[in-house]
gemmi code that builds the backbone of each chain (N, CA, C; Angstrom):
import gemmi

chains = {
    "A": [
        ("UNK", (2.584, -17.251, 0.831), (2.061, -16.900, -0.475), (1.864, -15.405, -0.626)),
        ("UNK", (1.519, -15.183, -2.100), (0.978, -13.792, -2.416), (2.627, -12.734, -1.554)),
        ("UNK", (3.348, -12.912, -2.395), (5.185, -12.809, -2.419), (5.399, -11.188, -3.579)),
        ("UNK", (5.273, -10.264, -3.095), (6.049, -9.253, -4.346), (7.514, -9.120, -3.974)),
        ("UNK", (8.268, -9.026, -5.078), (9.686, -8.398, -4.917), (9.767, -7.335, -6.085)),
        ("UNK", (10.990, -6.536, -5.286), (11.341, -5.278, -6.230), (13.001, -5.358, -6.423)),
        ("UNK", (13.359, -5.085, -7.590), (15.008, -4.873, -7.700), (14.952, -3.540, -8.379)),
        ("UNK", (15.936, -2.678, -8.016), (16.872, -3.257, -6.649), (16.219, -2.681, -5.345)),
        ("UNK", (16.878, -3.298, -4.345), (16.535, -2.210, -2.926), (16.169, -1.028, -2.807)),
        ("UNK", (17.613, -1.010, -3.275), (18.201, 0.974, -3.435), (19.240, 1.074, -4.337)),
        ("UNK", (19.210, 2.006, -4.584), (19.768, 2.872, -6.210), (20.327, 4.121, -5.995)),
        ("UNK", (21.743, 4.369, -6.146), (22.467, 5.595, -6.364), (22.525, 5.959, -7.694)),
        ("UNK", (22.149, 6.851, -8.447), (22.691, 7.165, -9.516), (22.847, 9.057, -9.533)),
        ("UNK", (23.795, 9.045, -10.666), (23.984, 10.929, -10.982), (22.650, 11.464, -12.130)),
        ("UNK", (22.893, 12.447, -11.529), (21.620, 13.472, -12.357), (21.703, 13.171, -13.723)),
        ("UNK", (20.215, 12.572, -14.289), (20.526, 12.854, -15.762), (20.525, 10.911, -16.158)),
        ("UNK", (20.613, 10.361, -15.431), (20.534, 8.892, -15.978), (19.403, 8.374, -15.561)),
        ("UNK", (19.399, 7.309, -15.916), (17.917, 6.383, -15.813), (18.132, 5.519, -15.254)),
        ("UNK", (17.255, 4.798, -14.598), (16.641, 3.935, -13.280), (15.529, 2.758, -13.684)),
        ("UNK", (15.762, 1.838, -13.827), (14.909, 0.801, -13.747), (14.719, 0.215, -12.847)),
        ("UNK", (13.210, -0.630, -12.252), (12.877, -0.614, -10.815), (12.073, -1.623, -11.433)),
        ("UNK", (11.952, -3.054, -10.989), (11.396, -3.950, -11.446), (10.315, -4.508, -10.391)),
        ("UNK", (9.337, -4.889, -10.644), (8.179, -6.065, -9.549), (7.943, -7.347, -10.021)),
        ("UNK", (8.001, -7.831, -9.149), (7.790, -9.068, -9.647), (6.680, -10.080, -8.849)),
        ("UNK", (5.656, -10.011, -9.047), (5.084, -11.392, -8.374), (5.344, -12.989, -8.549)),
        ("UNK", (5.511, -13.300, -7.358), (6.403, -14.439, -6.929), (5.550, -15.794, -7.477)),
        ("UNK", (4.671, -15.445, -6.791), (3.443, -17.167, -6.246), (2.173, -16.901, -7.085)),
        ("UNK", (1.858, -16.046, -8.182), (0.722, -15.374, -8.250), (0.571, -14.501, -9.626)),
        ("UNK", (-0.560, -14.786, -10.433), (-0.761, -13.957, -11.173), (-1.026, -12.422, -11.206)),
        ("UNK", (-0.328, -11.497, -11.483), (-1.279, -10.119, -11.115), (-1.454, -9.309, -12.776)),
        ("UNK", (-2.937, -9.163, -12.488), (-3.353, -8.560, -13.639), (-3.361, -7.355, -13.465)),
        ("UNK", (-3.177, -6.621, -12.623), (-2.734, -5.347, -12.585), (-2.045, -5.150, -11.109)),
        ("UNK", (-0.945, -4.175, -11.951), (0.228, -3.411, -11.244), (-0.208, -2.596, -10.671)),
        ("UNK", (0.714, -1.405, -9.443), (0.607, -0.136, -8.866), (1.512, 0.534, -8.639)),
        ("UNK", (2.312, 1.459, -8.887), (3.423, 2.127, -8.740), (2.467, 3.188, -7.531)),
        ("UNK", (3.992, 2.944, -6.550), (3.402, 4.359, -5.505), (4.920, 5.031, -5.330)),
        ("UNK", (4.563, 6.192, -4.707), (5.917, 7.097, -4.543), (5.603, 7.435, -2.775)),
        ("UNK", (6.463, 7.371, -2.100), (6.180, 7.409, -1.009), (7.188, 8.880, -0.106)),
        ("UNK", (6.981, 9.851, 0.258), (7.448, 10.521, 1.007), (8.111, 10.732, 2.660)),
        ("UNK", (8.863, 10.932, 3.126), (9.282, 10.478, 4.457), (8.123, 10.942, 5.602)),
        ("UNK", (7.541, 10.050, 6.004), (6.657, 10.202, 7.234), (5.139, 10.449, 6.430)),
        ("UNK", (5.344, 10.351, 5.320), (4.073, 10.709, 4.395), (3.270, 8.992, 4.147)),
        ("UNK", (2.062, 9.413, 3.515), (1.310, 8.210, 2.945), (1.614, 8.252, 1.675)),
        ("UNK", (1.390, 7.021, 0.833), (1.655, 6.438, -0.337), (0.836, 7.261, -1.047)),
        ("UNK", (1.274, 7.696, -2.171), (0.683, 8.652, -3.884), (1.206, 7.737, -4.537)),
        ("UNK", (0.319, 7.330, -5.392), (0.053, 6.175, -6.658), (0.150, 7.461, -7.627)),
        ("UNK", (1.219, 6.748, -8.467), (1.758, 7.359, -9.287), (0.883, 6.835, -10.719)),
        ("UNK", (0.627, 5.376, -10.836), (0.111, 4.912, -12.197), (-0.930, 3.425, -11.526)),
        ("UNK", (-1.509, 3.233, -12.156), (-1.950, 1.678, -12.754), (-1.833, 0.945, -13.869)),
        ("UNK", (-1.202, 0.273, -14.395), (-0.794, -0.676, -15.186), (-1.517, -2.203, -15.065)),
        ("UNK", (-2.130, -2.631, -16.022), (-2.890, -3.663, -16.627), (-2.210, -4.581, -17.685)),
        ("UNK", (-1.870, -5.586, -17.501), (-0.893, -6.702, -18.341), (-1.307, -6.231, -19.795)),
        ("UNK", (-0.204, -5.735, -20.514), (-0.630, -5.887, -22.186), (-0.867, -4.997, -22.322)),
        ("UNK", (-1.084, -3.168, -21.313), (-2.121, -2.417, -21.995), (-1.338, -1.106, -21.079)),
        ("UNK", (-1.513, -0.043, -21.595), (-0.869, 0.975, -21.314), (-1.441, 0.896, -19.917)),
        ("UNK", (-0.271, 2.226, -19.120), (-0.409, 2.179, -18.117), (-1.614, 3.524, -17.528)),
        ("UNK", (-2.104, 3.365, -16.830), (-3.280, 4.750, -16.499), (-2.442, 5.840, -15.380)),
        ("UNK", (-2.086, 6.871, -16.059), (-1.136, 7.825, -14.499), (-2.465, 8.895, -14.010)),
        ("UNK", (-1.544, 8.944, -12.739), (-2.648, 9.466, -12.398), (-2.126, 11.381, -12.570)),
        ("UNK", (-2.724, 12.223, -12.416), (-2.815, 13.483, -12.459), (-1.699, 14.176, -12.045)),
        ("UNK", (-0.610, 14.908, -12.112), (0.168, 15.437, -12.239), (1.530, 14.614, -12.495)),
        ("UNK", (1.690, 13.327, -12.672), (2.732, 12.547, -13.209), (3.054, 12.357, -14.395)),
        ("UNK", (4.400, 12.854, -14.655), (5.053, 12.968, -15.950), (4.895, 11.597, -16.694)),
        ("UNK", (3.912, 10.994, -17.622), (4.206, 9.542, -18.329), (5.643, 9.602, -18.934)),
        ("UNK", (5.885, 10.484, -19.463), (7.092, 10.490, -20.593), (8.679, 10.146, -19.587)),
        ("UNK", (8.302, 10.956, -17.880), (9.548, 10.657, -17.445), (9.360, 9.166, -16.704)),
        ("UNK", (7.986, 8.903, -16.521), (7.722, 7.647, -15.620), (7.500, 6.759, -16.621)),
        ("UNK", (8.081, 6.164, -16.973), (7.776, 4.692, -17.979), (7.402, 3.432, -17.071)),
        ("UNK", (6.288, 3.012, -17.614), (5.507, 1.523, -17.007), (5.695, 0.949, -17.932)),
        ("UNK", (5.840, -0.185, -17.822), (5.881, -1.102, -18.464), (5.217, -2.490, -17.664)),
        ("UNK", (4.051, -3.301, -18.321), (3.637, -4.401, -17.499), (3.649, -5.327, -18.434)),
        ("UNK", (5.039, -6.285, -18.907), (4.898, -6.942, -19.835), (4.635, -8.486, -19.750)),
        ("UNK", (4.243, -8.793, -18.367), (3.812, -10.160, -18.563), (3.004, -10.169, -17.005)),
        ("UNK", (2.304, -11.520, -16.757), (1.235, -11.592, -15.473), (2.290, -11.514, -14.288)),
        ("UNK", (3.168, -11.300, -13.944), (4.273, -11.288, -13.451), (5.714, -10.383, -13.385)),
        ("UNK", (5.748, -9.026, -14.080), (6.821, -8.602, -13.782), (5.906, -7.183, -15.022)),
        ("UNK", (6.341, -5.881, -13.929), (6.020, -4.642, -14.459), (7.218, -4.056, -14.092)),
        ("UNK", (7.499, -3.232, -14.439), (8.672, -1.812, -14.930), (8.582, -0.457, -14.296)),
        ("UNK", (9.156, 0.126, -13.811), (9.427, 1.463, -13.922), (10.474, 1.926, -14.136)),
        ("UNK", (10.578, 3.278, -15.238), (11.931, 3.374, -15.769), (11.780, 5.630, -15.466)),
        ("UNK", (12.998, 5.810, -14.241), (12.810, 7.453, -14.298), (13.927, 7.569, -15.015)),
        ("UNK", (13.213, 8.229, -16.033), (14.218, 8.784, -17.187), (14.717, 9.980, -17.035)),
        ("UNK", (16.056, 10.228, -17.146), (16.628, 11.456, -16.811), (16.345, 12.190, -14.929)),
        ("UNK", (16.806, 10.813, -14.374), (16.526, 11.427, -13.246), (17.348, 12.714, -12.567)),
        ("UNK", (16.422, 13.267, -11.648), (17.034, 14.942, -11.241), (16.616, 14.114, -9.301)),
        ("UNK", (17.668, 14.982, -8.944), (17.366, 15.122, -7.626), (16.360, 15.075, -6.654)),
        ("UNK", (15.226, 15.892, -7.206), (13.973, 16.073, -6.734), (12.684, 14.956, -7.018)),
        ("UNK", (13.619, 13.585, -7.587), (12.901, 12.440, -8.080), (13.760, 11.260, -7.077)),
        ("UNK", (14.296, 12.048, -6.135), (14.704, 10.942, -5.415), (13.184, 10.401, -4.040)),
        ("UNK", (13.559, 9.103, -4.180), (11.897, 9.019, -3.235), (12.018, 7.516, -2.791)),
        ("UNK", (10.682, 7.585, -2.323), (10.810, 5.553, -2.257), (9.852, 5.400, -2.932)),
        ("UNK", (9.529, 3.977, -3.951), (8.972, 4.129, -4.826), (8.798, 2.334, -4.229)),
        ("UNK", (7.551, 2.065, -4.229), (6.630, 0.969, -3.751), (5.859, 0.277, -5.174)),
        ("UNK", (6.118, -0.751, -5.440), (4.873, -1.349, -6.162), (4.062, -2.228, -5.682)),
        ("UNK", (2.581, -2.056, -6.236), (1.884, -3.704, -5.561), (0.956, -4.402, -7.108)),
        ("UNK", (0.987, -5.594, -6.365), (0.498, -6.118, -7.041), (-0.889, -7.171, -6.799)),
        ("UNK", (-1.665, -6.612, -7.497), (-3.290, -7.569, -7.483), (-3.967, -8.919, -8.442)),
        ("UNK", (-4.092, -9.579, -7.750), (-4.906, -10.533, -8.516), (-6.342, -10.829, -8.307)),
        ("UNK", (-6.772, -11.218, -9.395), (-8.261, -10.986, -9.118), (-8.766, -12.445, -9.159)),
        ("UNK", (-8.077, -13.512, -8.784), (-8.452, -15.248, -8.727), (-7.981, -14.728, -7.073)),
        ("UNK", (-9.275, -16.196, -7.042), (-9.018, -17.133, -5.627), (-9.529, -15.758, -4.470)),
        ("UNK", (-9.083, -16.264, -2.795), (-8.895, -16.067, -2.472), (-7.787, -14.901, -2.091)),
        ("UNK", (-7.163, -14.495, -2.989), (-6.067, -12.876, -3.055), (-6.710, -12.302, -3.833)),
        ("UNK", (-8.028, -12.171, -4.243), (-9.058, -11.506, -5.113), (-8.925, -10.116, -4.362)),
        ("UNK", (-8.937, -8.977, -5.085), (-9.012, -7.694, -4.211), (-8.200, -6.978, -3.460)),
        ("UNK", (-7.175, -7.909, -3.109), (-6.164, -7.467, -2.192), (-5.047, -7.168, -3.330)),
        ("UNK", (-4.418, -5.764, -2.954), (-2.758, -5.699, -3.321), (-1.900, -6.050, -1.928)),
        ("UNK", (-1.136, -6.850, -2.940), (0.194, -7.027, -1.947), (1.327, -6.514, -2.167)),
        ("UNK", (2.436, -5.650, -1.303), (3.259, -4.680, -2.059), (4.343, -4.951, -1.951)),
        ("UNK", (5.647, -4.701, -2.571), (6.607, -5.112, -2.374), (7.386, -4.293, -1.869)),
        ("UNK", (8.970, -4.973, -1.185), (9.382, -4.178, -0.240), (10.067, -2.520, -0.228)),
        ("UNK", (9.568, -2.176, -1.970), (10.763, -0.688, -1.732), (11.744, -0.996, -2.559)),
        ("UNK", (11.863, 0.800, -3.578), (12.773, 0.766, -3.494), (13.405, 2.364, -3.600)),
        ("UNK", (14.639, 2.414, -2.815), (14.844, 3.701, -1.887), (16.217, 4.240, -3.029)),
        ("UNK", (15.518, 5.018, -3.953), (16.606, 5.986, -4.658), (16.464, 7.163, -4.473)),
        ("UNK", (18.145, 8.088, -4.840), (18.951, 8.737, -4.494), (19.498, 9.005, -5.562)),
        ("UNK", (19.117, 10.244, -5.995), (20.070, 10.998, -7.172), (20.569, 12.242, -7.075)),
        ("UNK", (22.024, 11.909, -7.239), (22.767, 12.813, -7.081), (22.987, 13.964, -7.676)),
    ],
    "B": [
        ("UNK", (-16.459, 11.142, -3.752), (-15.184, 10.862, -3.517), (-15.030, 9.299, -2.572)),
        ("UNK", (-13.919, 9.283, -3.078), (-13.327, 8.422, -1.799), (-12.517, 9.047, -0.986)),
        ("UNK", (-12.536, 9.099, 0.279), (-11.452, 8.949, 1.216), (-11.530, 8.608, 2.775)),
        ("UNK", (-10.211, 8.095, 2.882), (-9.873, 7.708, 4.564), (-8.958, 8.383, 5.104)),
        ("UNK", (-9.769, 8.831, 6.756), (-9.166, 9.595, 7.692), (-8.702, 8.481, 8.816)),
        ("UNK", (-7.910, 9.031, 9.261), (-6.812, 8.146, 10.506), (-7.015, 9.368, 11.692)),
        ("UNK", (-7.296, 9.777, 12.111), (-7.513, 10.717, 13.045), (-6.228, 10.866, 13.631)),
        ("UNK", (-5.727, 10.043, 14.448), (-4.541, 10.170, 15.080), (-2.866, 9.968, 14.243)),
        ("UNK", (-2.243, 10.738, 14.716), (-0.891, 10.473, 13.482), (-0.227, 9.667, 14.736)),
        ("UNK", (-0.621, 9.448, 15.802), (0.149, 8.899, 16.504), (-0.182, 8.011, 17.555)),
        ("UNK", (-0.469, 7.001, 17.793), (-0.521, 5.942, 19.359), (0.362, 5.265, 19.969)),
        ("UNK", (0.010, 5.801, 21.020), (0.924, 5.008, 22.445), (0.290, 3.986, 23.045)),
        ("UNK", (0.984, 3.645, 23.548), (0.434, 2.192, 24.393), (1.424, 1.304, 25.228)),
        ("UNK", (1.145, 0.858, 25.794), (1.884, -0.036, 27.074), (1.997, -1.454, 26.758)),
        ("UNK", (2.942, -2.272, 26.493), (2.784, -3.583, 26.120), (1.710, -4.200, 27.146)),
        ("UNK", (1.237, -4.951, 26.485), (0.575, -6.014, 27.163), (-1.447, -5.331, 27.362)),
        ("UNK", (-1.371, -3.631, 26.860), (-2.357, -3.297, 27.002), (-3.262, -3.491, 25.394)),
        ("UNK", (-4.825, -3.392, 25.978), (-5.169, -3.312, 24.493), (-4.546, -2.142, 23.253)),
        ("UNK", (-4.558, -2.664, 22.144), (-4.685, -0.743, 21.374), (-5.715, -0.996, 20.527)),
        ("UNK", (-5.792, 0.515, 19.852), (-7.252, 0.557, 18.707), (-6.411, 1.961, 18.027)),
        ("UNK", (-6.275, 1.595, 16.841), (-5.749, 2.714, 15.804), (-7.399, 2.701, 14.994)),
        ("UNK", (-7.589, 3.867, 15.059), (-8.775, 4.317, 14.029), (-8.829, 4.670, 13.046)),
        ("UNK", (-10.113, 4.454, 11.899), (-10.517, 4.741, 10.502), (-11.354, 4.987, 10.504)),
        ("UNK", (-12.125, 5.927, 9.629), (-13.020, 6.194, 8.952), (-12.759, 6.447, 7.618)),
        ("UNK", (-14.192, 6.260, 6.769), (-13.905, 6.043, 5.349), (-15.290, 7.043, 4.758)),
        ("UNK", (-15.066, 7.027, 3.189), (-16.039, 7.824, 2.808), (-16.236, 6.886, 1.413)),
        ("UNK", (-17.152, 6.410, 1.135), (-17.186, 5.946, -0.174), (-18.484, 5.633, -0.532)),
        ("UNK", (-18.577, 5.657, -1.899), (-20.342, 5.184, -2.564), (-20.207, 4.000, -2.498)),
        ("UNK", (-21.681, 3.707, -2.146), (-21.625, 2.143, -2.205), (-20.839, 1.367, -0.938)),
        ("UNK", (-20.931, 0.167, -0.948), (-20.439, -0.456, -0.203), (-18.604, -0.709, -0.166)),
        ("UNK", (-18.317, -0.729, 0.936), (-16.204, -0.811, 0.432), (-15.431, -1.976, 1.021)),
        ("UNK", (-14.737, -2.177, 0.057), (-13.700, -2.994, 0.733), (-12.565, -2.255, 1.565)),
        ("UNK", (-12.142, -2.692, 2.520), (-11.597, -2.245, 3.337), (-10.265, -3.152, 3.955)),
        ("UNK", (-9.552, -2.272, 4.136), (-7.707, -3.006, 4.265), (-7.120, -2.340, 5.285)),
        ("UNK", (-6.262, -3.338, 5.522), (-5.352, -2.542, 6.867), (-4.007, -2.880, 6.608)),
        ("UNK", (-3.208, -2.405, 6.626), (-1.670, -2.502, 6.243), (-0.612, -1.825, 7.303)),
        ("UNK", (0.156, -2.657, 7.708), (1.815, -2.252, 8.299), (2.863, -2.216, 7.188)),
        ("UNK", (3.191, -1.142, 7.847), (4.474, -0.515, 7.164), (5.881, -0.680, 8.474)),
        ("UNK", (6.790, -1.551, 8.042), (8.453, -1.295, 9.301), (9.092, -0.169, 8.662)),
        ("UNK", (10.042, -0.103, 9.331), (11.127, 1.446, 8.683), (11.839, 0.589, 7.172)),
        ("UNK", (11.501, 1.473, 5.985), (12.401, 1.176, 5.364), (11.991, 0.001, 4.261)),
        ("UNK", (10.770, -0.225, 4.781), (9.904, -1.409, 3.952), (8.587, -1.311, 3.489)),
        ("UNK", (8.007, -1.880, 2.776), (7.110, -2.218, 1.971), (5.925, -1.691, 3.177)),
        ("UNK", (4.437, -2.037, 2.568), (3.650, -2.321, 3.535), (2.648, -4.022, 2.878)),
        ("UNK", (2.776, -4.220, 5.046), (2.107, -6.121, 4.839), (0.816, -5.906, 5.296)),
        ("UNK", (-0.054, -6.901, 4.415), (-1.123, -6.877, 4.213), (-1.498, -7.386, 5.809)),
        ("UNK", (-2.478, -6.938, 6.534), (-3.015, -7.368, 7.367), (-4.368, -7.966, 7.487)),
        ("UNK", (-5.274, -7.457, 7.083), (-6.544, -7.641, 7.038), (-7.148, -6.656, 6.153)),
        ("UNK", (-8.407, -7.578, 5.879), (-9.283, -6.642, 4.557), (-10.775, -7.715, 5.104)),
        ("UNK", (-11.292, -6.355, 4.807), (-13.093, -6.782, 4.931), (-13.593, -6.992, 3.772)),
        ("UNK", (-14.284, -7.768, 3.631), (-14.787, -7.549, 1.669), (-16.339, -7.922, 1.899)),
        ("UNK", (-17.290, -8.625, 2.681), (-18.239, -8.875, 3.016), (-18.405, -9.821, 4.093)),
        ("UNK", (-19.972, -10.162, 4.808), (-19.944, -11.144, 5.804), (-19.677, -10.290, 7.073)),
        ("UNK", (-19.013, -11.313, 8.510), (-19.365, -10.860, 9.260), (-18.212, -9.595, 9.780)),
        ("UNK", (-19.303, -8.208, 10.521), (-18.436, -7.399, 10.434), (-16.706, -7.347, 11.338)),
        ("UNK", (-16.929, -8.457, 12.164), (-15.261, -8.445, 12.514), (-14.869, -9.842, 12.360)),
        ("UNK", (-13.447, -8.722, 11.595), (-12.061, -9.583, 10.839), (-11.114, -9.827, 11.590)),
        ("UNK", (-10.811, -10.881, 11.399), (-9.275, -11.460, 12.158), (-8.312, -11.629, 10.863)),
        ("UNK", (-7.229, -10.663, 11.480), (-6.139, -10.922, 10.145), (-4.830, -11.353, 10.981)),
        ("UNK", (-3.648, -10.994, 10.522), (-1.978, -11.464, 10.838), (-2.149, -10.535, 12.149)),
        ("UNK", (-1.136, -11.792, 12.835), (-0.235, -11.122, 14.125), (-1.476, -11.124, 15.219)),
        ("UNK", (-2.742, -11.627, 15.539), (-3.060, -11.150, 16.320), (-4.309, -10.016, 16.128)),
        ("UNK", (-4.227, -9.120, 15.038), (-5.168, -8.121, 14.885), (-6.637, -8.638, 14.005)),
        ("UNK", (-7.432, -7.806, 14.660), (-8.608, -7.742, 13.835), (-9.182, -6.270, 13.641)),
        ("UNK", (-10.357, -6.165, 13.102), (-10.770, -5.009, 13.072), (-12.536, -5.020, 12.618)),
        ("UNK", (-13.195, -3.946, 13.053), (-14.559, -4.633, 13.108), (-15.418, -3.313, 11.996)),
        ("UNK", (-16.109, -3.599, 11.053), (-16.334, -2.647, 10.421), (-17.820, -2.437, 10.721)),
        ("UNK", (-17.971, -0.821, 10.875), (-18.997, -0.623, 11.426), (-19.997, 0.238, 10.477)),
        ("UNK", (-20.960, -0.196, 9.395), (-21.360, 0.400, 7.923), (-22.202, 2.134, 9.009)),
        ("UNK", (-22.846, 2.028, 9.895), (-23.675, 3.115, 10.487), (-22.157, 4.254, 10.689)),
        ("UNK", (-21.500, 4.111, 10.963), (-20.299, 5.320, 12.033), (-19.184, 5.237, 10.750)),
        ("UNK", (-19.417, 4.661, 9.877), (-18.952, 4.524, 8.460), (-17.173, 4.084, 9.134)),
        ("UNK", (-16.904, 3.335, 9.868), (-15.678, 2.886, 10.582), (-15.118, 1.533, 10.568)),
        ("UNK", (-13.677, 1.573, 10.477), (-13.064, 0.090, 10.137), (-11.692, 0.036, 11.606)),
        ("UNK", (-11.905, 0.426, 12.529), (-10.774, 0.340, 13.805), (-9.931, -0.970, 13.754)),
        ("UNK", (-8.968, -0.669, 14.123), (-8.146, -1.823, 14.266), (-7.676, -2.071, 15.270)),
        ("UNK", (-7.921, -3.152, 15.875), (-7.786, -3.713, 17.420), (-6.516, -4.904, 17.615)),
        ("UNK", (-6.288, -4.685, 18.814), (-5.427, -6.209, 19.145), (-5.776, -5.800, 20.867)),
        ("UNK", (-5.778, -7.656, 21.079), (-5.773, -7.478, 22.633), (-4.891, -6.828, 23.603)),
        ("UNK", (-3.773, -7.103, 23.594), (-2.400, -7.353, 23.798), (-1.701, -6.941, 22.958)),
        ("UNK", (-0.910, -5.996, 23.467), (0.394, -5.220, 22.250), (1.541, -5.820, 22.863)),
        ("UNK", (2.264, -6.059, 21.635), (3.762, -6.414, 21.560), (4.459, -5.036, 21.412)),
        ("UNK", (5.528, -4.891, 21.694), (6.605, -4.258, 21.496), (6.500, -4.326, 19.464)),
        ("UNK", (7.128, -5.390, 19.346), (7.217, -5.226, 17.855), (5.791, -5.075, 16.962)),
        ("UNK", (5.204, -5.180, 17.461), (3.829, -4.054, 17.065), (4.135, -2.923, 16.795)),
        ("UNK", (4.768, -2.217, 16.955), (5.240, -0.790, 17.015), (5.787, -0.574, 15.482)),
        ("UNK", (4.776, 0.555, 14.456), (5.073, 0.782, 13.363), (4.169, 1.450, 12.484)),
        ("UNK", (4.463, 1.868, 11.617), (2.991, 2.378, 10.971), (2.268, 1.517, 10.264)),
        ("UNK", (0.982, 2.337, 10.337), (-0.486, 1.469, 10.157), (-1.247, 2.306, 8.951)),
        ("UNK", (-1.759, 1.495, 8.074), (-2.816, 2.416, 7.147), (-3.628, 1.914, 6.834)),
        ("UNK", (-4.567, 2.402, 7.091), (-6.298, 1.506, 6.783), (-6.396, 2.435, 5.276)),
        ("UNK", (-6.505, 1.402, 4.581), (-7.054, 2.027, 2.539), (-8.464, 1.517, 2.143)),
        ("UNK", (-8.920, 1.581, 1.506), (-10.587, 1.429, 0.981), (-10.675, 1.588, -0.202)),
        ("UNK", (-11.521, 0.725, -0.725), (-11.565, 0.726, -2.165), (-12.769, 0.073, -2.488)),
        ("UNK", (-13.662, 1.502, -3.434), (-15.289, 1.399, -3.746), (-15.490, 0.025, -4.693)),
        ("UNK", (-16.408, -0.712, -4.699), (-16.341, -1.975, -5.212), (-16.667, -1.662, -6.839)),
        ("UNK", (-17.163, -0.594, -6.936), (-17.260, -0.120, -8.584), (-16.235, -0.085, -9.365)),
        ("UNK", (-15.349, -0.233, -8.347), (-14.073, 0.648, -8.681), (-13.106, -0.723, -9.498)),
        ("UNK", (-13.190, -0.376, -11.196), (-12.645, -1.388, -12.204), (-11.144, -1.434, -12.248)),
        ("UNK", (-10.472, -0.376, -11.743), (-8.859, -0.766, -12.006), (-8.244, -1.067, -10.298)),
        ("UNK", (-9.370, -0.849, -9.279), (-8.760, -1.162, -8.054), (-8.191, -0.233, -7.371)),
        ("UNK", (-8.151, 0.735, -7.636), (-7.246, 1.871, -6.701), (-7.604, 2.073, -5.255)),
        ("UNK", (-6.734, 1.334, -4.413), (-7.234, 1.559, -2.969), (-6.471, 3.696, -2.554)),
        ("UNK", (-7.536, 4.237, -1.858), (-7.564, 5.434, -1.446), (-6.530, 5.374, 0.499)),
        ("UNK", (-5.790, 5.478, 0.364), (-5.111, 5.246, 1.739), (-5.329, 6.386, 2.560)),
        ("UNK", (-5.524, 6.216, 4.220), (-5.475, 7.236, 4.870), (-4.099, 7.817, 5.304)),
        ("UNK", (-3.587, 8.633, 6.306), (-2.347, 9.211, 6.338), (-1.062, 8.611, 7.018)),
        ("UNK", (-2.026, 7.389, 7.869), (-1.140, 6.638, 8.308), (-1.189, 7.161, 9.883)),
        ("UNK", (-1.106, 5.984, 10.656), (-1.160, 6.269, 12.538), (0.189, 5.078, 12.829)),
        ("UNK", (1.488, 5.949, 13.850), (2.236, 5.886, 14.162), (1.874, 4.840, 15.001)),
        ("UNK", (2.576, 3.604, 15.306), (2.241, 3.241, 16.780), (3.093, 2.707, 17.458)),
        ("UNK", (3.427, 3.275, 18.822), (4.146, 2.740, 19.345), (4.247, 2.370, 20.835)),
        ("UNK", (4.500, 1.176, 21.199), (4.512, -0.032, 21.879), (5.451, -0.379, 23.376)),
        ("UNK", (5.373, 0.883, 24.525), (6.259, 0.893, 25.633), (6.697, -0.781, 26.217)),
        ("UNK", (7.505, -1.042, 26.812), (7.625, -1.977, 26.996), (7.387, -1.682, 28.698)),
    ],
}
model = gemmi.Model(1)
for chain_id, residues in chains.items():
    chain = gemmi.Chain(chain_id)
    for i, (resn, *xyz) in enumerate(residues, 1):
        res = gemmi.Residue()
        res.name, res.seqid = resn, gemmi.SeqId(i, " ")
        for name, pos in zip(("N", "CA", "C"), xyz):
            atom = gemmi.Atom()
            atom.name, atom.element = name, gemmi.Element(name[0])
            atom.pos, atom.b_iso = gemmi.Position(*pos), 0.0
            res.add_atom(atom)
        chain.add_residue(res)
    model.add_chain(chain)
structure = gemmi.Structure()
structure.add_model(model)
structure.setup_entities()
């Protein structure tokens, strides 16, 4: 139980196009999302929080306009890098929380996903 | 503030010996507290989380971790190391005030597992 997935894995694209990066909780309601950006050998920077139905909260130096969230149902949130550049290549982690039962409190994250722009 | 320190970016260890990757935390109020593995290339799996009750947790694989509110500390123990034990570790915390959930992660402790 308590299952996230992300599509896709990994992502090649050229400078200048856009990227959609999907989560999905499997077994489980999550009322709120987490986008993280992860650096090589680094710890996770949470990029946003997202709440079903309701804009997403970024956190402090993240572009909203290039990072699009989207959390449009108890089950599947969005990220969209718009006009990606090179220097937006990263691994980009989501998790997801529910606040029933027993998975009360806990995020569970899903596996990655490792883009590359050219 | 919140935050968690990992002291070590790195542990060694000998299969079959104990290990203890360390945390400390800083937070108002009382915290929930998490421990997470990360493999190369993947996500990170939930291991254990303290949320109240007694102070040592038994989570996946074998590990627990014992939270200590005086030394403000959440260590993470296993008797016996495996080889595939070997990976990164991050103890995160998150103040119970705290309405959208944002766990505060520490930097992460390397670990790895001689055979």
């Amino acid at each position: 139980g308590a299952v996230v997935s992300q599509h896709p894995s990994w992502v090649i694209c050229k400078s200048g196009t856009s990227v959609k990066i999907e989560c999905r909780s499997l077994d489980f309601q999550a009322t709120t999302m987490f986008w993280y950006r992860q650096f090589p050998k680094q710890s996770l920077m949470l990029m946003a929080t997202s709440n079903e139905g309701s804009k997403a909260t970024y956190e402090q130096g993240v572009e909203k306009d290039k990072f699009l969230i989207n959390h449009a149902s108890l089950t599947l949130s969005t990220l969209t890098v718009t006009s990606a550049h090179p220097e937006d290549s990263s691994f980009y982690i989501c998790s997801a929380q529910s606040t029933s039962g027993g998975r009360g409190e806990t995020q569970y994250f899903g596996p990655g996903t490792r883009l590359l722009v050219l | 503030a919140q935050s968690v320190a990992q002291p070590e970016d790195q542990v060694n260890v000998a299969e079959g010996n104990p290990l203890t990757v360390k945390c400390t935390y800083s937070v108002s109020g009382n915290p929930y507290l998490f421990w997470y593995v990360q493999y190369p290339n993947r996500g990170l799996q939930f291991l254990l989380k303290y949320i109240t009750g007694d102070n040592l947790v038994k989570g996946s694989y074998g590990f627990e971790a014992e939270f200590n509110k005086s030394q403000t500390s959440f260590h993470l123990k296993k008797p016996s190391a495996l080889v595939s034990d070997s990976a990164l570790y991050f103890c995160a915390v998150r103040g119970r005030g705290s309405t959208l959930g944002r766990l505060y992660f520490g930097r992460g402790t390397q670990l790895t597992v001689w055979p």
